[in-house]
GUNULUM-957101 format. One record per residue (C-alpha): residue in three letters; x, y, z. Coordinates in steps of 0.2 Angstrom, whole numbers, plus 5000, padded with zeros to 4 digits. Each point is the difference from the previous one (the first is absolute). Layout:
 residuo    x    y    z
     ALA    X    Y    Z
...
This chain:
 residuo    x    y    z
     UNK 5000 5000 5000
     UNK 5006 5017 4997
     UNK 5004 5009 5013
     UNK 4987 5016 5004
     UNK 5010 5015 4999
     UNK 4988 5013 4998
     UNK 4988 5010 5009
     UNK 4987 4999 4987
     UNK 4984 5010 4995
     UNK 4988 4984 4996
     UNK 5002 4983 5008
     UNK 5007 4988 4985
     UNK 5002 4982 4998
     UNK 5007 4990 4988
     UNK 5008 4982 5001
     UNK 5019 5011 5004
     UNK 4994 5014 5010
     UNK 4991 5007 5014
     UNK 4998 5019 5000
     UNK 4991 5007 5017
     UNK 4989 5018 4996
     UNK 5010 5014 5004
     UNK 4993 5012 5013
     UNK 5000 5014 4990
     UNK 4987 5004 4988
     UNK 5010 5002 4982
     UNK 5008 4991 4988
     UNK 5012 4982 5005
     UNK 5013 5002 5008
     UNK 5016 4992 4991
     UNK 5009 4986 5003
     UNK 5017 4999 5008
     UNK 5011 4992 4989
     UNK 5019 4992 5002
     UNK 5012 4997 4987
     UNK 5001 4980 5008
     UNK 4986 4991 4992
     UNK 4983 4998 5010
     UNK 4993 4984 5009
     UNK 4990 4988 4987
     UNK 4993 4988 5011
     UNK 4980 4995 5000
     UNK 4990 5007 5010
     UNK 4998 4985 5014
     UNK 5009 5003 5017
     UNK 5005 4981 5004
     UNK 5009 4993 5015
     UNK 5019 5000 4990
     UNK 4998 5020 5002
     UNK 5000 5000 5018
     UNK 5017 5003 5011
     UNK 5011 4998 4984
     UNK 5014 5010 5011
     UNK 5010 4996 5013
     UNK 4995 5009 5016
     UNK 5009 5012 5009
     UNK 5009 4997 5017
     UNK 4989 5005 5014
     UNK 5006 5009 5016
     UNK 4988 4995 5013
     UNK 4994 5017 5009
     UNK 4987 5010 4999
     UNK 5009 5013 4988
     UNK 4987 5015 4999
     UNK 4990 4997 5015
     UNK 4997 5020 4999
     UNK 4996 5000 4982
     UNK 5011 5011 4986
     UNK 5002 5005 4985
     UNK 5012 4995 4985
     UNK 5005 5003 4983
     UNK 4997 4986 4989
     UNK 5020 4992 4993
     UNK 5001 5001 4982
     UNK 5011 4987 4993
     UNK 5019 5007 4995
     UNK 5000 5012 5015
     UNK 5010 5000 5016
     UNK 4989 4995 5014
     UNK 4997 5017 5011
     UNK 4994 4995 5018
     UNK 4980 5009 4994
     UNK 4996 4987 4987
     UNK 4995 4980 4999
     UNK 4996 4989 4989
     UNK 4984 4989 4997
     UNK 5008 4984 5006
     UNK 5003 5007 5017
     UNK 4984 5007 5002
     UNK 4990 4982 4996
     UNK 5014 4992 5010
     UNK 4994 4982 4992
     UNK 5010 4990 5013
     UNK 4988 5005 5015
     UNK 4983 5006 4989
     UNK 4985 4992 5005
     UNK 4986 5007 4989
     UNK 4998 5017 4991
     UNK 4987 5010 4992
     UNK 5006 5010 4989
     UNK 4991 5014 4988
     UNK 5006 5012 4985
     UNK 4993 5009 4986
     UNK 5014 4991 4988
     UNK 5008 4983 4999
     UNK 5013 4990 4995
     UNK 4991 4982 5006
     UNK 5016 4989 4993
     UNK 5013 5012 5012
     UNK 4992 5004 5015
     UNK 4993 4980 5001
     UNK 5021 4995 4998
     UNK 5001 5010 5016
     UNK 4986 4991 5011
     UNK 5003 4983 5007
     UNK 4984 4994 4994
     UNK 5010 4983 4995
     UNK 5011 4998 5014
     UNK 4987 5002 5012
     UNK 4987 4991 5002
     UNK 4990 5009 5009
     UNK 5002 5017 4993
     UNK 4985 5007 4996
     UNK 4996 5019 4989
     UNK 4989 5013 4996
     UNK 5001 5010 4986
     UNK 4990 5017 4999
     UNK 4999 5008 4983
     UNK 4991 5012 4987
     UNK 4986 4988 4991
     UNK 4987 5013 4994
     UNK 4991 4989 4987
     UNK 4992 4981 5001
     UNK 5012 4994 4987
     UNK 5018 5009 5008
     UNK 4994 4990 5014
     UNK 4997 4985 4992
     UNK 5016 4999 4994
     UNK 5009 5002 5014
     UNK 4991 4988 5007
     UNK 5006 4988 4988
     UNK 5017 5005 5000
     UNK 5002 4992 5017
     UNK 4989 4988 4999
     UNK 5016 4987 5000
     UNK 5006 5009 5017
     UNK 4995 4992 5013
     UNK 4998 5010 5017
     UNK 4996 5016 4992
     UNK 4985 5012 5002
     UNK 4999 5017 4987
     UNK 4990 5013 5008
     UNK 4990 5012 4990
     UNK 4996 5017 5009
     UNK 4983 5007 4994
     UNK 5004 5011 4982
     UNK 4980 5005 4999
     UNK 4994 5018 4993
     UNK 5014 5012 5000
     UNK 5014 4991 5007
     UNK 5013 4997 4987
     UNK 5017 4993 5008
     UNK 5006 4987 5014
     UNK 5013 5010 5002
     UNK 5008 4995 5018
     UNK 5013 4994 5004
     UNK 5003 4989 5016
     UNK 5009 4984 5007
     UNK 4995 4989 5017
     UNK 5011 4989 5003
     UNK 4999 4987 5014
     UNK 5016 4995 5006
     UNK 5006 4983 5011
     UNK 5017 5001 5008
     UNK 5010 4979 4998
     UNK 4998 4993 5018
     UNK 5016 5000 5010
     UNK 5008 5015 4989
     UNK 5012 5011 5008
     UNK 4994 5016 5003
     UNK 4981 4997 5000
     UNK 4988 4988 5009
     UNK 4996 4983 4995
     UNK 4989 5001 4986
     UNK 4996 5018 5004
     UNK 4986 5010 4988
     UNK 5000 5020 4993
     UNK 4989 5008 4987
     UNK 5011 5010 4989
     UNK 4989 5016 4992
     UNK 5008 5005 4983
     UNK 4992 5016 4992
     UNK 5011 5005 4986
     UNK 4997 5012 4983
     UNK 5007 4984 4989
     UNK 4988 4990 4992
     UNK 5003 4981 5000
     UNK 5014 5000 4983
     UNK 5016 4997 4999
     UNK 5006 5019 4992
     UNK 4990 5008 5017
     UNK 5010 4991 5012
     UNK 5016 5004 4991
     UNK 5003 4984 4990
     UNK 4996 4998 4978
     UNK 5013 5013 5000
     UNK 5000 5011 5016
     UNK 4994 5016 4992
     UNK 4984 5002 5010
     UNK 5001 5004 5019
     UNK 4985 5001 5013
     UNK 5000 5003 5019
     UNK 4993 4987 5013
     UNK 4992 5001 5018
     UNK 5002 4982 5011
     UNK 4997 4996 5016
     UNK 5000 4984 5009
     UNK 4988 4997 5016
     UNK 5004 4987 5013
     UNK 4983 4987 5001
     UNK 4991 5003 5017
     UNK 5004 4989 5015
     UNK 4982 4997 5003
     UNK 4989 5003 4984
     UNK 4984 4995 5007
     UNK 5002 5013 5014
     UNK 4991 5019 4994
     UNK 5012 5013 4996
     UNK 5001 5020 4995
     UNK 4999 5004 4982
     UNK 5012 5013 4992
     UNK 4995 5010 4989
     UNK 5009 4991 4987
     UNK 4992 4984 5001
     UNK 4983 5006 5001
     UNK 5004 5008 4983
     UNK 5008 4986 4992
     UNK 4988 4989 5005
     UNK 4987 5012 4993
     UNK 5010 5001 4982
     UNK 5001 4981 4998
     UNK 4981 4996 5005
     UNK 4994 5012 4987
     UNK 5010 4992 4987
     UNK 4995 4982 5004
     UNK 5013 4994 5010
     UNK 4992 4984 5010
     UNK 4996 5003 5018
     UNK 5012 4984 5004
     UNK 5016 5012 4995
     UNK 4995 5015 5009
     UNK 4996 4988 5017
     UNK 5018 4994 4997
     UNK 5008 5018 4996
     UNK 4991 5005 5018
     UNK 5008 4986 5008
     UNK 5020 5011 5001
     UNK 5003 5015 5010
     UNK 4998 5016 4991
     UNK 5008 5012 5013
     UNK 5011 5005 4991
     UNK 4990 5007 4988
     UNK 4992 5010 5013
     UNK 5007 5018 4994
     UNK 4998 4995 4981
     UNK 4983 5001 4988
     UNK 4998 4986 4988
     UNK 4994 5011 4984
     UNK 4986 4995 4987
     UNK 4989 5003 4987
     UNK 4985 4991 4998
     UNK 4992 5000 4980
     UNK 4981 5005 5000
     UNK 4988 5012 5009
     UNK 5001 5004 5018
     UNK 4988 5010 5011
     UNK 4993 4999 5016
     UNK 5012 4995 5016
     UNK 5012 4994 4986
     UNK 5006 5016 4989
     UNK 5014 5006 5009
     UNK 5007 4981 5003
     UNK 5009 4997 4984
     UNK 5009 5010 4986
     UNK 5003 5017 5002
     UNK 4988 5005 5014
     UNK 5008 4983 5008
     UNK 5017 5006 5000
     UNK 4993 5020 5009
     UNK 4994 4989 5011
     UNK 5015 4988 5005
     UNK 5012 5017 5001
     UNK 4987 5005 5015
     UNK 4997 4984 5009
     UNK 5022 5000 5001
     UNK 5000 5018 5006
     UNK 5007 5004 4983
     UNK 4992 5016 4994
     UNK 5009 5014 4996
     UNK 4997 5020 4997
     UNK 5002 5009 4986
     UNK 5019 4997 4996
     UNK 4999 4983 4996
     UNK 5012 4996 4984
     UNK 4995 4985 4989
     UNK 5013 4989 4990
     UNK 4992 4986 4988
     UNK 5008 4988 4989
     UNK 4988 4995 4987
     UNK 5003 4987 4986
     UNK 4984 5005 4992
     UNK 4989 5017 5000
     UNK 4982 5002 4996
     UNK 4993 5015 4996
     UNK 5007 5013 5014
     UNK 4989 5015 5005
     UNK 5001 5012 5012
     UNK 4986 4993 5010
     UNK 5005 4983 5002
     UNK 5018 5006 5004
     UNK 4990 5010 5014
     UNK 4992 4986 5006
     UNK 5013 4987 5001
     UNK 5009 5016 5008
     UNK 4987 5003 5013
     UNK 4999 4981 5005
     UNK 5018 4997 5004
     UNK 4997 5014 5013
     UNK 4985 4989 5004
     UNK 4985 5011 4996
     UNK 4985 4990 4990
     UNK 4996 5008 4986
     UNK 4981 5005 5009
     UNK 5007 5019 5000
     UNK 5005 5002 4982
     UNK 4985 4989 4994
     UNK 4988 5013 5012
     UNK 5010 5014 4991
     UNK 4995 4992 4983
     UNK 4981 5001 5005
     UNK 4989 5014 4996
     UNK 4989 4993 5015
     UNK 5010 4989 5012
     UNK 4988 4987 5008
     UNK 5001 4999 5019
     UNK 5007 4982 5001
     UNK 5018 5007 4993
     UNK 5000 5013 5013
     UNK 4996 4985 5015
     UNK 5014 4988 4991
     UNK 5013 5012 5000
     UNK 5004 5001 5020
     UNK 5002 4984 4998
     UNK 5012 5001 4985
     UNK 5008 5015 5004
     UNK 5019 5002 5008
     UNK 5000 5010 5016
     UNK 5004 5018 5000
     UNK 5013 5007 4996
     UNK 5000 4989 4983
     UNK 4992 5011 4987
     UNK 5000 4992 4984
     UNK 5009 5008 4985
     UNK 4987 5006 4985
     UNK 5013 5010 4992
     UNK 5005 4992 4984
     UNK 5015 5011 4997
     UNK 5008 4993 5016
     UNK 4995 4984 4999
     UNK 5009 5000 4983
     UNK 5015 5006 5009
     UNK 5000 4986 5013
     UNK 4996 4983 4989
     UNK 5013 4994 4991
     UNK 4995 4988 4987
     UNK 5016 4988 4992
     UNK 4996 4992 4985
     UNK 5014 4999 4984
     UNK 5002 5009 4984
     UNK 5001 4995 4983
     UNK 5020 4999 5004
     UNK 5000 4991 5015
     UNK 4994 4985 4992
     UNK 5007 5001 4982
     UNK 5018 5000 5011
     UNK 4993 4984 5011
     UNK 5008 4985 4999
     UNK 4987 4992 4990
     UNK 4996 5019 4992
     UNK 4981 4999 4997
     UNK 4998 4984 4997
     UNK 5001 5000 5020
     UNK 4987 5012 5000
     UNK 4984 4992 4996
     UNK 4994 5001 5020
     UNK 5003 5018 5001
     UNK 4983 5007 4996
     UNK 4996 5017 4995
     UNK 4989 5007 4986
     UNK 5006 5017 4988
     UNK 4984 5007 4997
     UNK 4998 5000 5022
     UNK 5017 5010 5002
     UNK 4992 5011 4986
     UNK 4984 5000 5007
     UNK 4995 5020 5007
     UNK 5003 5001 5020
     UNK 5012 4986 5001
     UNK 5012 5006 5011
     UNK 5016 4996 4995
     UNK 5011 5011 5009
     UNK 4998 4985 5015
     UNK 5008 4986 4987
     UNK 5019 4997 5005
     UNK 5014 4990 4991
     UNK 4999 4983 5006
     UNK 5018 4992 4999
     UNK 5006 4986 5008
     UNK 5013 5001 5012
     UNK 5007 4981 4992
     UNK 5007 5006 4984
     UNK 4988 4995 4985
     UNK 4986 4993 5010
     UNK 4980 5005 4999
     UNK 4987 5001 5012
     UNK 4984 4989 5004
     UNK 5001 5009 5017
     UNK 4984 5007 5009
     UNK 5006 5010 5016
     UNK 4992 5014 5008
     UNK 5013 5010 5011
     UNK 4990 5012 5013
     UNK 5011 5014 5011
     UNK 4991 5007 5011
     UNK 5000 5016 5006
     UNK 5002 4996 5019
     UNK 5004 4985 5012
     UNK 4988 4988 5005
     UNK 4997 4987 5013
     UNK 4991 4985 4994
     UNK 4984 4997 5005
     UNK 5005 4981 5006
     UNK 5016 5004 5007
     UNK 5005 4996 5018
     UNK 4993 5016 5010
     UNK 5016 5000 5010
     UNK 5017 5002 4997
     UNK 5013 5000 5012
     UNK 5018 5007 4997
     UNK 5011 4986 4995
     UNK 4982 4996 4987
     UNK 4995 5017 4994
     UNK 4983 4999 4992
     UNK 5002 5000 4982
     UNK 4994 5012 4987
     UNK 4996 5001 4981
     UNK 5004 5013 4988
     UNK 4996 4990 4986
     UNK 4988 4985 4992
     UNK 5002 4990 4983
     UNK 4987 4991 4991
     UNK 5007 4985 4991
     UNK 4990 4987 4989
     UNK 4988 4999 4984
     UNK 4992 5018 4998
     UNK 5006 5010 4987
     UNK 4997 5020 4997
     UNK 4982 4997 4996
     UNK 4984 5002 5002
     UNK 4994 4983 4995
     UNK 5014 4994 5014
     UNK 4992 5011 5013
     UNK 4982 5001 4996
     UNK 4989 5019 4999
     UNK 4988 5006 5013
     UNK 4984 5006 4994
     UNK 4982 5003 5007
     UNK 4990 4986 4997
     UNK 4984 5007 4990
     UNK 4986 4990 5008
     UNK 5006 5001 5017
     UNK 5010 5015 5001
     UNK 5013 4992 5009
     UNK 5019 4998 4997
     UNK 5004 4986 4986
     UNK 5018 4992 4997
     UNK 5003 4994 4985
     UNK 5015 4989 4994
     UNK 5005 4992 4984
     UNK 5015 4990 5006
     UNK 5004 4987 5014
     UNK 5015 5006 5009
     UNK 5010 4997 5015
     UNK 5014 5009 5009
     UNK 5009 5003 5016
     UNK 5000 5017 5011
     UNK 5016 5001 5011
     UNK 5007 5016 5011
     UNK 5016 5004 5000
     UNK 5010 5001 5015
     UNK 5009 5021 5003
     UNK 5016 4999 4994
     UNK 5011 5001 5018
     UNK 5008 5017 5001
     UNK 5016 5003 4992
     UNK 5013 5002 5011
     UNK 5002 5018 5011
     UNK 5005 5018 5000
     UNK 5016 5006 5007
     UNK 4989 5005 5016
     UNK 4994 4980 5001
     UNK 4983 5005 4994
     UNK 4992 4987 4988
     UNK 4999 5004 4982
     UNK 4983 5000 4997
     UNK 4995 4999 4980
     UNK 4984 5010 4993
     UNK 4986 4990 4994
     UNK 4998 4996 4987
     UNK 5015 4994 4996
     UNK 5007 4991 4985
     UNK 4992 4987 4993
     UNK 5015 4990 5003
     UNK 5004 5006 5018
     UNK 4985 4997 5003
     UNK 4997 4983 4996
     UNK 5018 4994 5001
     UNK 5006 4983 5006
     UNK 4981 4996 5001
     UNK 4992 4998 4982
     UNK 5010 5001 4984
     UNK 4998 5014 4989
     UNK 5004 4994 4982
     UNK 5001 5013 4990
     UNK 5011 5016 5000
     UNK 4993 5016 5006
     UNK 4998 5012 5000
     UNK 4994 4999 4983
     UNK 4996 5013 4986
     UNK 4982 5001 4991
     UNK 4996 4987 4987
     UNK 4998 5011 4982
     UNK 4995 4983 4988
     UNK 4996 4985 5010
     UNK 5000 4983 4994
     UNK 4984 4996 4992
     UNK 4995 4980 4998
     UNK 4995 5003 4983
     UNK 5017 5004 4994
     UNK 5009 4981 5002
């Protein structure tokens, strides 16, 4: 089977091709193309496919007990210390069982990495984009031969148009009598990268693409029958996988580790289809307002944006505002009353509930906010100098009559160059620096002076969503009920982290600390914690690279 290598407009199949639709209304996206030839095998997955590699040594611990984030390796590059590969995240030697979803695949590669063959016992899920009967069909038969697989098909009804997350759980068992772990001992690994499930993503067919990666591994519980607190986290997970079908069996066994850890994290997501009612600001942009509050997250106006965007939709000032005003962690209820020429009374009621505390006004000023968001996305130069040159640049999606279209605001759209010479970017990272410390909202409420209580000058958004509105969904009044509506084309998933301050940077000559302004640098902000991978600053894109032109 060919691999797919394209985010695609209309979902194709053929008897040598899969091609998901593209989120993004327009024409099809192109193909990414190699000069090595392409993979001509049917389209069956059969047994032989499975754990075709040898797996990697495994060091028994509990390597990111606190979660972080990584660059994707890319084959022909020095390892860094920020970046890991596939192989390590799967870790076949101790994986259990894994449900695994993605808007693309590569079936033949990512099932040589699973020990479906050597293990027995090894069970999988798949999650991916099935819009019509006959694309679900297919798959269907595709692994029919497979045995101990299960394909899930999240609901693609009315106006949703993509499956477009991206996410990993991985159940993990430690070998009995290991060194370094207890006998037989069991985590559940959360991966949430940017990568789709092919080989180019992860760094491999090449090593011209690279992606970014959130994981975290969570210890099971000693007694899982016995009732515990959910973090915010879970109860958002949890609330992503139900709605796309995920059987109630998995999320029973996801509840049974200990999500602590996650306590001062959100789990990010957005949710194709309608929501009103209680549901409305749960999911997609209105979702991600509300996880900055519930962390303590929200910011004044000050706030400066940074976003790495391997696709653009049609950019506007208005939803530039809104995605503005929701990293402070405002709604959207005050803009959409501003847009009414008669307010009803339930958007007045639902906004003290939605509604950061004073002193957090919300910017409306779209002249500022265009000074604050950064947008990185690559030019026409970027890419024809890649590795691959644009035959590496059928992912990157962006349409020429949008950047030409009236009110598009380009001033916002920054050179995105690699940092790793000759690389391009599949990456979707949201930087936030806020104006001011904070305190998490699940932080320890003491401190004492050998443990200081920590505080946050920063927050990143990691995972599927690109600069879009069909990522993030628009809030409109619904016209029967004249209540607020959400409405999202694409499933996506992510990961919201805070940032730890930056400690101070040494003393003056008097031994007072050296205490930096905020907001700082990007870089200074952030450093040592999440990678940055491209160069900044960066100067405005004048021609960016259009999909049309490979």
């Amino acid at each position: 089977m060919n691999r797919v290598r394209n985010e695609a407009e209309n979902a194709k199949a053929s008897a040598n091709s899969i091609a998901p639709s593209n989120f993004y209304s327009g024409d099809a996206a192109k193909p990414i193309t190699r000069s090595s030839p392409g993979d001509t095998r049917n389209n069956t997955i059969r047994l032989d496919d499975a754990d075709s590699q040898p797996a990697p040594p495994q060091k028994i611990s509990l390597p990111y007990p606190e979660g972080r984030v990584f660059r994707t390796h890319c084959t022909g590059l020095r390892r860094s210390g920020d970046d890991i590969q596939i192989n390590e995240l799967l870790a076949p030697n101790l994986l259990q069982r894994a449900l695994l979803s993605a808007f693309q695949w590569d079936y033949h590669w990512i099932m040589s990495k699973l020990p479906l063959k050597r293990n027995p016992n090894f069970h999988m899920t798949l999650v991916m984009q099935g819009k019509e009967p006959v694309e679900r069909e297919m798959m269907q038969q595709m692994f029919n031969g497979t045995p101990r697989v299960k394909l899930v098909f999240p609901n693609m009804e009315g106006q949703i148009n993509c499956m477009h997350s991206k996410l990993m759980l991985l159940w993990m068992k430690r070998p009995k009598n290991t060194v370094g772990g207890s006998d037989g001992e069991e985590f559940l690994r959360i991966v949430v990268p940017t990568a789709n499930l092919t080989d180019y993503d992860w760094g491999e067919g090449g090593g011209f693409m690279e992606n970014m990666v959130f994981v975290i591994d969570l210890p099971k519980r000693s007694d899982p029958d016995l009732a515990f607190d959910q973090t915010f986290f879970h109860t958002e997970l949890t609330r992503f996988c139900s709605h796309q079908g995920i059987d109630d069996s998995i999320l029973t066994d996801v509840s049974y580790y200990d999500f602590s850890a996650t306590r001062n994290m959100a789990f990010i997501h957005s949710i194709g289809g309608s929501h009103t009612g209680d549901a409305w600001d749960t999911t997609g942009i209105t979702g991600l307002a509300r996880a900055v509050r519930t962390l303590n997250l929200s910011s004044s106006n000050g706030l400066e944006i940074d976003y790495v965007t391997s696709s653009l939709g049609a950019l506007k000032d208005q939803f530039l505002g809104d995605l503005y005003r929701a990293c402070q962690g405002h709604s959207g209820l005050s803009d959409l009353r501003r847009r009414q020429k008669k307010p009803p009374a339930i958007l007045t009621s639902l906004l003290s509930t939605t509604t950061p505390p004073p002193p957090q006004e919300e910017e409306i000023d779209p002249t500022r906010i265009r000074q604050r968001f950064n947008v990185y996305f690559p030019s026409r130069e970027t890419v024809v100098r890649s590795k691959n040159g644009v035959n590496g640049g059928g992912t990157i999606c962006f349409q020429e009559q949008w950047w030409n279209a009236p009110g598009m605001p380009k001033d916002v759209v920054k050179e995105c160059i690699s940092k790793r010479e000759g690389m391009l970017m599949h990456n979707k990272i949201l930087y936030a620096r806020l104006p001011r410390e904070v305190v998490l909202s699940q932080s320890s409420s003491t401190s004492t002076p050998e443990e200081p209580k920590k505080t946050y000058a920063s927050w990143v958004y990691v995972g599927s969503s690109n600069l879009s509105e069909s990522a993030w969904g628009k809030l409109v009044l619904d016209r029967s009920t004249k209540q607020p509506k959400l409405n999202i084309r694409n499933w996506e998933c992510g990961v919201l982290l805070p940032v730890e301050t930056p400690k101070p940077r040494g003393r003056t000559l008097g031994g007072d600390e050296v205490v930096v302004g905020m907001p700082m640098e990007l870089e200074k902000v952030v450093e040592g914690r999440v990678p940055v991978p491209m160069k900044v600053p960066a100067g405005r894109v004048e021609r960016p690279w259009f999909r049309s032109e490979m």
